[in-house]
N, C-alpha and C positions, 0 to 999 in steps of 0.2 A: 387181163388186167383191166381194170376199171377206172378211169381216173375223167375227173372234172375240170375242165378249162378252165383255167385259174378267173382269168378275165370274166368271165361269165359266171363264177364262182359268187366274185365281189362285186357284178351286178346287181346280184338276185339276193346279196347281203344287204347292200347298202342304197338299195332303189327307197327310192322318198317316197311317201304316204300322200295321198291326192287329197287336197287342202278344200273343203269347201268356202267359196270366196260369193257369189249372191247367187239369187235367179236371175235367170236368161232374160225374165220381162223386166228384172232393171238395169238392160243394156239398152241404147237407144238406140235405134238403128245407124250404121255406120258413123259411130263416136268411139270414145273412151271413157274405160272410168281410172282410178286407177288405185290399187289396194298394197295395204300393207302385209307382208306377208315372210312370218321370222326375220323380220326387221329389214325387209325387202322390199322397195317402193316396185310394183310390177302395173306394168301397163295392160287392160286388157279389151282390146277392141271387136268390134261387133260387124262386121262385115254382112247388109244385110244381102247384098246379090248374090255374095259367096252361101250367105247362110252359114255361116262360119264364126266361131271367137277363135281369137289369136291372142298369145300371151305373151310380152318381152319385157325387158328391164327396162323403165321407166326415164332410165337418166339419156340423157343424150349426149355423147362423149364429147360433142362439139361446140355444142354452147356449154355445156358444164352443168348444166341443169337439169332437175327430174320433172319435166314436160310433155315428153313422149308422148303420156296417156290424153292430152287435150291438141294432138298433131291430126291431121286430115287424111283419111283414108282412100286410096286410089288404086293405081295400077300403072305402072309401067311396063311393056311388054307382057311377059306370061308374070312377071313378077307383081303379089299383092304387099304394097306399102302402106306406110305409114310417113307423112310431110312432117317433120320439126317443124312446130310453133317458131322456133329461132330463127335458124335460117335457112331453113327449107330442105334440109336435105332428104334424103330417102332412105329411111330404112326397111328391108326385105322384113314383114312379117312372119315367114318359113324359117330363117337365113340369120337374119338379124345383120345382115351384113351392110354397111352404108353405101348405096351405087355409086353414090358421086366422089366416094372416099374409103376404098374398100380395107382401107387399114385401118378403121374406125369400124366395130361391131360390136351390138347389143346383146345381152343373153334372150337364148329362148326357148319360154317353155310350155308342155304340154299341157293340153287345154283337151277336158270333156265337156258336154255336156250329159250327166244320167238325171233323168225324170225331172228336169228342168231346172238342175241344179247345175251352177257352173263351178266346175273341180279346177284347179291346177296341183300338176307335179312340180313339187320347188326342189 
């Protein structure tokens, strides 16, 4: 008998098409910008030490605002964040989870870059 994991069935149904959103050379180094995206404000920052773009949802659950994408880019521990413009708090750019308030979490999503294109999965 042959049969397909259902779970994995309705992955590979309903996986989202990778969005093109800018080039890489209009990311500044470690900033944000931050784009619309099927009516999605998404945060996408530029980690230049990592050499890395990271993609989250834009809003910040704690001041209430969609700022995210203009917060300061760091590092806590092994963890790469991102500082609320508000008030300060940290959210894990991997994770999206807030340190200082881990019941407060951001979405996050997958980030390419192909031929110098930056993609996200929404």
């Amino acid at each position: 008998m042959n049969s397909v994991n259902s779970a994995a069935a309705e992955a590979i149904i309903t996986e989202a098409p990778w969005v093109d959103v800018c080039e890489l050379t209009d990311l500044a180094p470690n900033t944000g910008i931050c784009a619309l995206i099927n009516q999605q404000q998404i945060a996408l920052l530029y980690s230049s030490r990592l050499d890395e773009v990271f993609a989250i949802g834009n809003y910040d659950p704690i001041g209430k605002a969609n700022v995210l994408s203009r917060g300061i880019i760091g590092s806590i521990g092994d963890a790469v964040v991102v500082a609320s413009p508000l008030y300060k708090q940290h959210f894990d750019l991997r994770t999206g989870e807030c340190l200082e308030s881990p019941e407060h979490k951001v979405n996050v999503y997958p980030v390419q870059v192909i031929d110098g294109k930056v993609q996200v999965q929404i």
